[in-house]
VOPAGU-2260 file (C-alpha; in pm, 1 decimal, decimal comma):
REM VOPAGU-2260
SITE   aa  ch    i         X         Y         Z
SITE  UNK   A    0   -3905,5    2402,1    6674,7
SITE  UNK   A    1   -4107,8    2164,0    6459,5
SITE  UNK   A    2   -3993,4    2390,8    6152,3
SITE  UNK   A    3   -3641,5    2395,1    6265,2
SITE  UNK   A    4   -3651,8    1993,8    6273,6
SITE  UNK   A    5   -3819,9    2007,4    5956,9
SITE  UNK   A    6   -3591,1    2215,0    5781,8
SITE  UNK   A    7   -3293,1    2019,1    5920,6
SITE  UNK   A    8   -3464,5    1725,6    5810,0
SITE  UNK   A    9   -3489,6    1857,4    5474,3
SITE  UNK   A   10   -3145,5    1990,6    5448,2
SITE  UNK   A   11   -3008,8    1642,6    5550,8
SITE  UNK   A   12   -3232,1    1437,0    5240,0
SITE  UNK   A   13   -3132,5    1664,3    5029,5
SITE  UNK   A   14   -2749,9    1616,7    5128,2
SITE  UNK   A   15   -2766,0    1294,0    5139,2
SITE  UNK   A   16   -2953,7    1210,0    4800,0
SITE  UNK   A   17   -2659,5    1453,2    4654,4
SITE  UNK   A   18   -2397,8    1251,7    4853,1
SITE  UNK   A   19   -2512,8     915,6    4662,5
SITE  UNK   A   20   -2568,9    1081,2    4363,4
SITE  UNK   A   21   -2218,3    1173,3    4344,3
SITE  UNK   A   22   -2126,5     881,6    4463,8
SITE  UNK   A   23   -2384,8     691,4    4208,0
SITE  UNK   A   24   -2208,1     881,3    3948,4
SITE  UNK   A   25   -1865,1     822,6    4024,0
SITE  UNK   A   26   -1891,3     432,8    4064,5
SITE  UNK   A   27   -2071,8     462,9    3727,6
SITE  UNK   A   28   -1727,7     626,4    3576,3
SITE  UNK   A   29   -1551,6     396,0    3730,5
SITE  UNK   A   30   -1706,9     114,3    3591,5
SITE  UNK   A   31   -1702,6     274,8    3223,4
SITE  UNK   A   32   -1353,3     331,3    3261,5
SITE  UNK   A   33   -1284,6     -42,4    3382,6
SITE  UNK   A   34   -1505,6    -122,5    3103,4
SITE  UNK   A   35   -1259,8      87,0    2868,3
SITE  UNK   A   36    -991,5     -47,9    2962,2
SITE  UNK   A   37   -1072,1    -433,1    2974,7
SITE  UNK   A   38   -1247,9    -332,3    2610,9
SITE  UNK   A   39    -871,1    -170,6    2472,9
SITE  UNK   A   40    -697,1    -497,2    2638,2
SITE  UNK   A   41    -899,0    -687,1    2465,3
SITE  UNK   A   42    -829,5    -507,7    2161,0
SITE  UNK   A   43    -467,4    -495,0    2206,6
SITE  UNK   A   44    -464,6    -873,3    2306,6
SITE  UNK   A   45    -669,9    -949,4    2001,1
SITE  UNK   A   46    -447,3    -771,3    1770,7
SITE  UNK   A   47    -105,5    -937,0    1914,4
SITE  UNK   A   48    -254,7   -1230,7    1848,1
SITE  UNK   A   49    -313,4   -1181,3    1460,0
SITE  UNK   A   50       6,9   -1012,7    1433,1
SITE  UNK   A   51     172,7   -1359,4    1571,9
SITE  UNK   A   52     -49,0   -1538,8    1364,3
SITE  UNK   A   53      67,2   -1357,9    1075,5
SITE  UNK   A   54     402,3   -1387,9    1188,2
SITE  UNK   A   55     347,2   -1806,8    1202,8
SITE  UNK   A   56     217,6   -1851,0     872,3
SITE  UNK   A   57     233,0   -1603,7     612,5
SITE  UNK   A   58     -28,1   -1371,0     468,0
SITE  UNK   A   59      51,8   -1545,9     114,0
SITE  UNK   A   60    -110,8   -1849,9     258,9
SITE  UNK   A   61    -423,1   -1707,5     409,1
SITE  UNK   A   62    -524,9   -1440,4     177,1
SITE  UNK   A   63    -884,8   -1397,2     122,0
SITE  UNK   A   64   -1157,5   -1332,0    -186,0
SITE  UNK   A   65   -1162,2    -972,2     -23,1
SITE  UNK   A   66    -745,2    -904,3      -5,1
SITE  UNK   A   67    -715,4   -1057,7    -366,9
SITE  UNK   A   68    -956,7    -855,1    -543,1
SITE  UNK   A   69    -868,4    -530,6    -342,9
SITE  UNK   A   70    -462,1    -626,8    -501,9
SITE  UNK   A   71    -590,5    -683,8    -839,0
SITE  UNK   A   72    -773,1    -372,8    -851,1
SITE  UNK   A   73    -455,6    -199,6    -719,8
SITE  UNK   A   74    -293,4    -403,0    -993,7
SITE  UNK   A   75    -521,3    -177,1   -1232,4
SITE  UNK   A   76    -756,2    -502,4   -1323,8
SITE  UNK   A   77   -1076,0    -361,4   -1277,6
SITE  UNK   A   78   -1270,5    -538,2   -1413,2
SITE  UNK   A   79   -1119,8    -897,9   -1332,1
SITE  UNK   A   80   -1387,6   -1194,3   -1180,3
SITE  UNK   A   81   -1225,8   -1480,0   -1108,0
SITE  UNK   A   82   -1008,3   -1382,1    -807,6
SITE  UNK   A   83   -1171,1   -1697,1    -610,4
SITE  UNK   A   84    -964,9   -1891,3    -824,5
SITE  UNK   A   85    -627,4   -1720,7    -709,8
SITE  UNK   A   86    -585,2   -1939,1    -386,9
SITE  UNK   A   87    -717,7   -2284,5    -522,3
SITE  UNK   A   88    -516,4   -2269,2    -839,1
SITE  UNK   A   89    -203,0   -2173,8    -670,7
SITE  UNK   A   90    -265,7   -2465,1    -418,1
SITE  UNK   A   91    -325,3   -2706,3    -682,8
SITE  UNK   A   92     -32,4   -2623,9    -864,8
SITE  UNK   A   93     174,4   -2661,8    -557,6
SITE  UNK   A   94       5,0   -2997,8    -501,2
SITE  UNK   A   95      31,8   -3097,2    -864,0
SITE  UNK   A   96     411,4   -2999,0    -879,8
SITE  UNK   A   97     510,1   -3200,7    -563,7
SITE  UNK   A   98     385,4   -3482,7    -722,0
SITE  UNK   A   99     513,0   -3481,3   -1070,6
SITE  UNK   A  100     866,1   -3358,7    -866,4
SITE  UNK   A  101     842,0   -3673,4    -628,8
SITE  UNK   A  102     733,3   -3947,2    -909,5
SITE  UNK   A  103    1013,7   -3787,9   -1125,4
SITE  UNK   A  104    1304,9   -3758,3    -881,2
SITE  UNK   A  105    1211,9   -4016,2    -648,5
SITE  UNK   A  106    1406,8   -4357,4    -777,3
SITE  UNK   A  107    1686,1   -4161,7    -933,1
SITE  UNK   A  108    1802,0   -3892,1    -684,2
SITE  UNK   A  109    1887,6   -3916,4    -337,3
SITE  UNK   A  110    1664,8   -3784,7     -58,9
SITE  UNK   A  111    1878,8   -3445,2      17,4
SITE  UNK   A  112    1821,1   -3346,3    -353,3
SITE  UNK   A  113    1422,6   -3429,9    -368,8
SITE  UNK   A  114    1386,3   -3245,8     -50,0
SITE  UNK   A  115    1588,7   -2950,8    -212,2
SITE  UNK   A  116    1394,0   -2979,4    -553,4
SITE  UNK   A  117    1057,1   -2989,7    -345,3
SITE  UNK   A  118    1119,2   -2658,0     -97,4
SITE  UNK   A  119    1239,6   -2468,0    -420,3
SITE  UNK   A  120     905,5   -2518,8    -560,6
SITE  UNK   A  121     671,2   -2454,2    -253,3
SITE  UNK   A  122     870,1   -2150,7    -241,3
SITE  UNK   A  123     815,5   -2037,5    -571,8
SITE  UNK   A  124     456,0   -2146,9    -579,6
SITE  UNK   A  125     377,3   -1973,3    -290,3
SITE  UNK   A  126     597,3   -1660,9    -322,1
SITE  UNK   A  127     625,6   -1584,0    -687,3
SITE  UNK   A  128     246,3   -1553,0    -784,1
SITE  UNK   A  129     214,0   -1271,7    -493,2
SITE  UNK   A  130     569,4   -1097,7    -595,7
SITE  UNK   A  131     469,4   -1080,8    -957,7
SITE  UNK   A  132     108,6    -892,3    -857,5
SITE  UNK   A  133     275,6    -676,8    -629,2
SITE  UNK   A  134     552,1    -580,7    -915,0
SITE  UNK   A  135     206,5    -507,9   -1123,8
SITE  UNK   A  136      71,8    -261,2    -871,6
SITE  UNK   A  137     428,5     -86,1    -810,1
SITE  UNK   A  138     449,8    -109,4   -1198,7
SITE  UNK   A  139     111,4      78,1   -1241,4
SITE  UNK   A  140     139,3     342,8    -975,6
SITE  UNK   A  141     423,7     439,9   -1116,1
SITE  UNK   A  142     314,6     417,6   -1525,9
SITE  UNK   A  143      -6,8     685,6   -1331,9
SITE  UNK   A  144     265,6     888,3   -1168,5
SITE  UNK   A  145     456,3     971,2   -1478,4
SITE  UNK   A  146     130,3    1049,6   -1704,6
SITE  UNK   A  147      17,9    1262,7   -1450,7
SITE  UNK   A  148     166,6    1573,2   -1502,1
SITE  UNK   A  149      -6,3    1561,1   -1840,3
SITE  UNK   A  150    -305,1    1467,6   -1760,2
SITE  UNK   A  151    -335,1    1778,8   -1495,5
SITE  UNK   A  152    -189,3    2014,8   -1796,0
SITE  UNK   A  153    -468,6    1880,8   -1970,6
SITE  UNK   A  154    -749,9    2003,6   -1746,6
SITE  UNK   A  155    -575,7    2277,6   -1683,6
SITE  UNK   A  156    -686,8    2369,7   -2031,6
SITE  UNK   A  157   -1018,0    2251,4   -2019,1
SITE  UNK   A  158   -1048,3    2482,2   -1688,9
SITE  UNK   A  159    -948,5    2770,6   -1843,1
SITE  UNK   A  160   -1147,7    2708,5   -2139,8
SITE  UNK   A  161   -1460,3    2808,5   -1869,5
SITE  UNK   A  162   -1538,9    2421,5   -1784,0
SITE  UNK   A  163   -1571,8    2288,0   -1437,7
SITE  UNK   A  164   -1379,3    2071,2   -1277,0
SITE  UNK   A  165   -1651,6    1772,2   -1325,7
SITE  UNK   A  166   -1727,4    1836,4   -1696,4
SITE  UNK   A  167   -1341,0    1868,9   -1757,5
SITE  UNK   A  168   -1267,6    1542,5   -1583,6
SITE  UNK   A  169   -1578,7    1406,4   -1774,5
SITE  UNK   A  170   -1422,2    1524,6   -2097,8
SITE  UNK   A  171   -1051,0    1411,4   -2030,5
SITE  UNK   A  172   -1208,6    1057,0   -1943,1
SITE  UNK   A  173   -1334,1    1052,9   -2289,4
SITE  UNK   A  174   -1043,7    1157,3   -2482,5
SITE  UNK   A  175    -774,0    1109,9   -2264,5
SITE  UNK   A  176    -853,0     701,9   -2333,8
SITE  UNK   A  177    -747,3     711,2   -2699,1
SITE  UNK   A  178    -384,4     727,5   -2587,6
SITE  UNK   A  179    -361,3     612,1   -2245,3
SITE  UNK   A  180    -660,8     356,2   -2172,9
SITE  UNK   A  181    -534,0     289,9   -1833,4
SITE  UNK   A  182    -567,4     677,6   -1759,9
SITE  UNK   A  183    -890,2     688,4   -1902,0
SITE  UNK   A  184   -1068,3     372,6   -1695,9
SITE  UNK   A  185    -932,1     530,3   -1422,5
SITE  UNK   A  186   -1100,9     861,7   -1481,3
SITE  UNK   A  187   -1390,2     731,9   -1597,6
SITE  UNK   A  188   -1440,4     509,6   -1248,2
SITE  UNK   A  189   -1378,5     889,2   -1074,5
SITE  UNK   A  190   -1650,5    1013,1   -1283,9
SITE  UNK   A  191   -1869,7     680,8   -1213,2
SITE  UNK   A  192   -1786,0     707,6    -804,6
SITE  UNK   A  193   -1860,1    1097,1    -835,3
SITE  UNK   A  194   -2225,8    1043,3    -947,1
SITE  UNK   A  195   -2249,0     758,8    -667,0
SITE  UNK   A  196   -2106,5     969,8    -408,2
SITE  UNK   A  197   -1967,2    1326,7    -413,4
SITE  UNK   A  198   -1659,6    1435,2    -608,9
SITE  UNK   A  199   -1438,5    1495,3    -277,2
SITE  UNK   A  200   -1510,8    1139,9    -164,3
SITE  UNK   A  201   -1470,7    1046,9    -531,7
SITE  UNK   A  202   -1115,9    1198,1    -528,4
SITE  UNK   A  203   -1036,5    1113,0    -162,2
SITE  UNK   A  204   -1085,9     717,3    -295,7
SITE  UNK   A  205    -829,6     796,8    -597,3
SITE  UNK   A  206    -582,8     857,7    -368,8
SITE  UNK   A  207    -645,6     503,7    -148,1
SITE  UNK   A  208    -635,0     364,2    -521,0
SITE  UNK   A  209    -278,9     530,6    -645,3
SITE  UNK   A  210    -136,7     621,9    -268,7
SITE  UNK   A  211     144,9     856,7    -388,5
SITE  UNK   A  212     257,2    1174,2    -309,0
SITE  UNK   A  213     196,6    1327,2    -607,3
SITE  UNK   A  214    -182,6    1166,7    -648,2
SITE  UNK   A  215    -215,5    1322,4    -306,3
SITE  UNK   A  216    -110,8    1691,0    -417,6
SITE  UNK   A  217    -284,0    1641,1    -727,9
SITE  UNK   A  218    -621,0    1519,0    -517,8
SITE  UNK   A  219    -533,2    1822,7    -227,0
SITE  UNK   A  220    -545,8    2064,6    -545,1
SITE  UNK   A  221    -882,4    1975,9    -658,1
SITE  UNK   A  222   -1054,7    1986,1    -303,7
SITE  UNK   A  223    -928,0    2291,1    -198,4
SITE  UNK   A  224   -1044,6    2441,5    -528,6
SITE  UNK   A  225   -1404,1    2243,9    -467,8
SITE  UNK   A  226   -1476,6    2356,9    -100,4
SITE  UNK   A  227   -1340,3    2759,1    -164,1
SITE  UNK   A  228   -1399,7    2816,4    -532,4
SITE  UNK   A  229   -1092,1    2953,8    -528,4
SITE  UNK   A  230    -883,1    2981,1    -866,3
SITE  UNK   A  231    -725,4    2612,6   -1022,8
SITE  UNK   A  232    -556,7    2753,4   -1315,3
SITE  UNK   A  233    -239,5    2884,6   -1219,6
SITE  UNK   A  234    -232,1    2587,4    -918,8
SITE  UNK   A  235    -288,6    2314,1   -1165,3
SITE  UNK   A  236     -20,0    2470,8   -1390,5
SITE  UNK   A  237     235,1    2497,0   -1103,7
SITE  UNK   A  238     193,5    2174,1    -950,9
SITE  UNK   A  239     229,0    1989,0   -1290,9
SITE  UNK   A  240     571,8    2204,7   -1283,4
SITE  UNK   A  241     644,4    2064,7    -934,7
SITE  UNK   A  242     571,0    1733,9   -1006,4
SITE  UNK   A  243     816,6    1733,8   -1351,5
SITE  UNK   A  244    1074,9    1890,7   -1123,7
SITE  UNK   A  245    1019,8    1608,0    -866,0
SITE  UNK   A  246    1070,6    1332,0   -1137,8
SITE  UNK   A  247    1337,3    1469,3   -1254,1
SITE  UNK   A  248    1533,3    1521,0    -930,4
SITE  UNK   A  249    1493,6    1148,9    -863,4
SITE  UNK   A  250    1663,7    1035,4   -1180,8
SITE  UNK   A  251    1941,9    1240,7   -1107,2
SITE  UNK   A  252    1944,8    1096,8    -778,1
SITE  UNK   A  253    1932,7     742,5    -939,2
SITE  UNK   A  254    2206,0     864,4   -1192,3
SITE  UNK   A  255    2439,3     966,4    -952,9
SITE  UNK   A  256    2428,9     648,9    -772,9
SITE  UNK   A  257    2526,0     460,4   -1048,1
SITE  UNK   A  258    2909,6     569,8    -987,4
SITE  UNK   A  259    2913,0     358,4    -588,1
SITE  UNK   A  260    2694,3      47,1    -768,7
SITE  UNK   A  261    2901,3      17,4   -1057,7
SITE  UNK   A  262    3217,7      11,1    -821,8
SITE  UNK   A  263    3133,8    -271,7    -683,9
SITE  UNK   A  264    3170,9    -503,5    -986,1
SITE  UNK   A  265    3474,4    -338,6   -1038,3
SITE  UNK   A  266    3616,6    -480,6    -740,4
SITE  UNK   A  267    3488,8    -781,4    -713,0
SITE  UNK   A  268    3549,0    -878,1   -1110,5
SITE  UNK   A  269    3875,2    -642,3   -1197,7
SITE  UNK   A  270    4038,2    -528,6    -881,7
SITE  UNK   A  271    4084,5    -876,5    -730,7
SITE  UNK   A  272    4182,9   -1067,1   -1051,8
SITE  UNK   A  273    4431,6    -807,5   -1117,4
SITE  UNK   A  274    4580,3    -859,0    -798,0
SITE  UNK   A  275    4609,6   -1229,9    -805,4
SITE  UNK   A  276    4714,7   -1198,7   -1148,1
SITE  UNK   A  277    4997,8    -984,3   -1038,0
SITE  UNK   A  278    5075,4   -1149,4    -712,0
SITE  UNK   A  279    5056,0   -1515,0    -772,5
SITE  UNK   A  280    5413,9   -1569,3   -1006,7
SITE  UNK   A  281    5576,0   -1414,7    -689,6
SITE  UNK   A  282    5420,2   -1665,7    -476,0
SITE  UNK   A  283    5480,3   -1989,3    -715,3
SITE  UNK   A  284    5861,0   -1882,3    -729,8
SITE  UNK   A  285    5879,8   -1844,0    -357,4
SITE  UNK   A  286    5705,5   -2177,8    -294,4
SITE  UNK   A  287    5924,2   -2310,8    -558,9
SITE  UNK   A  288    6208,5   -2214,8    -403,2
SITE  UNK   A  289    6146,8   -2363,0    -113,2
């Protein structure tokens, strides 16, 4: 009897110290989840906040040391060190050119034409600077884009020649700079970030730099070839192909819409005068006549 109790006495601790662990464990979920989920509110909260803060005032006005430097080096000025003085100078000149606009204008205009001259040139100040560095890194990317094709015939060589990919990038970096500088500081910061870190990291940070489709196939190539040893030759060769065949396809695509853009200045400047020309000594003599 007494072993029957005990037993039963057992069986129900046990049971029970499994009931609250379960139930221990399932209150802790549930508080990790809440905890999740108040965390991604946050989060999303936090982020539709800077999003209608960047909606209020413009990113042109709030840029930072960080942002500038990361657009000048996208700009391909690599080695520039006076981004702190992007902001301040560009607010001085704004502040500068208010004033010489309002001492200039202020006595001999009226007030609709001082307030015009004066929101032209916050405008420009504040817009122009940006859209002339962003024209600089769209004007780079694609200078990198069309050189590329020979740069990757180029180590296509050097591969075949019985170099590795890292002395042939080494190489081009070296020679390649006598008639393209721009390629040749940037292979020569993909040889510099290669002995930092490794070559697929290297590469993998070449293609944040010049984010193309063409840097990426070009990047894609060279890792595959790294990580399986597999043959680069005849892929280096054929994407180079590709890549001339892309290019090439898009001017034709340009060319052909020339024909629908050039018909609109056609209308607008010989369509229209043609038929006023033609139409308006009918409509003279029939408001003569009247």
């Amino acid at each position: 009897m007494n072993v029957t109790l005990l037993f039963s006495s057992m069986v129900l601790v046990f049971g029970s110290a499994i009931l609250l662990f379960y139930v221990f464990k399932n209150k802790s979920k549930q508080q990790l989840v809440k905890h999740l989920h108040q965390t991604k509110e946050k989060n999303a909260q936090k982020v539709k906040e800077k999003e209608m803060f960047n909606a209020i005032i413009p990113s042109t006005l709030v840029m930072s040391d960080k942002d500038i430097e990361e657009k000048l080096f996208s700009a391909g000025y690599y080695s520039f060190k006076y981004a702190h003085f992007y902001m301040p100078l560009k607010y001085l000149l704004l502040i500068v050119g208010c004033l010489l606009i309002g001492g200039l204008y202020y006595d001999s205009s009226s007030n609709l034409t001082l307030i015009a001259l004066l929101a032209i040139w916050v405008v420009a100040v504040l817009i122009l600077p940006d859209a002339i560095l962003t024209s600089r890194v769209n004007a780079y990317r694609l200078h990198i884009n069309r050189q590329l094709p020979y740069m990757i015939d180029l180590l296509a060589v050097c591969v075949q020649t019985g170099m590795t990919i890292e002395a042939s990038l080494v190489y081009l970096a070296r020679e390649i700079n006598e008639f393209n500088p721009k390629f040749g500081i940037l292979l020569r910061r993909l040889n510099d970030r290669a002995q930092v870190v490794t070559i697929e990291q290297a590469l993998d940070e070449l293609y944040e730099h010049i984010p193309t489709s063409e840097m990426r196939s070009f990047v894609m190539t060279l890792k595959q070839s790294l990580q399986y040893g597999s043959s680069i030759y005849d892929n280096l060769t054929q994407l180079s192909a590709d890549i001339r065949q892309v290019t090439m396809l898009t001017i034709e695509e340009k060319i052909g819409k020339l024909a629908a853009k050039m018909s609109v200045p056609l209308i607008l400047f010989i369509m229209f005068p043609i038929v006023i020309l033609i139409t308006a000594p009918g409509i003279m003599r029939m408001i003569g006549g009247v």
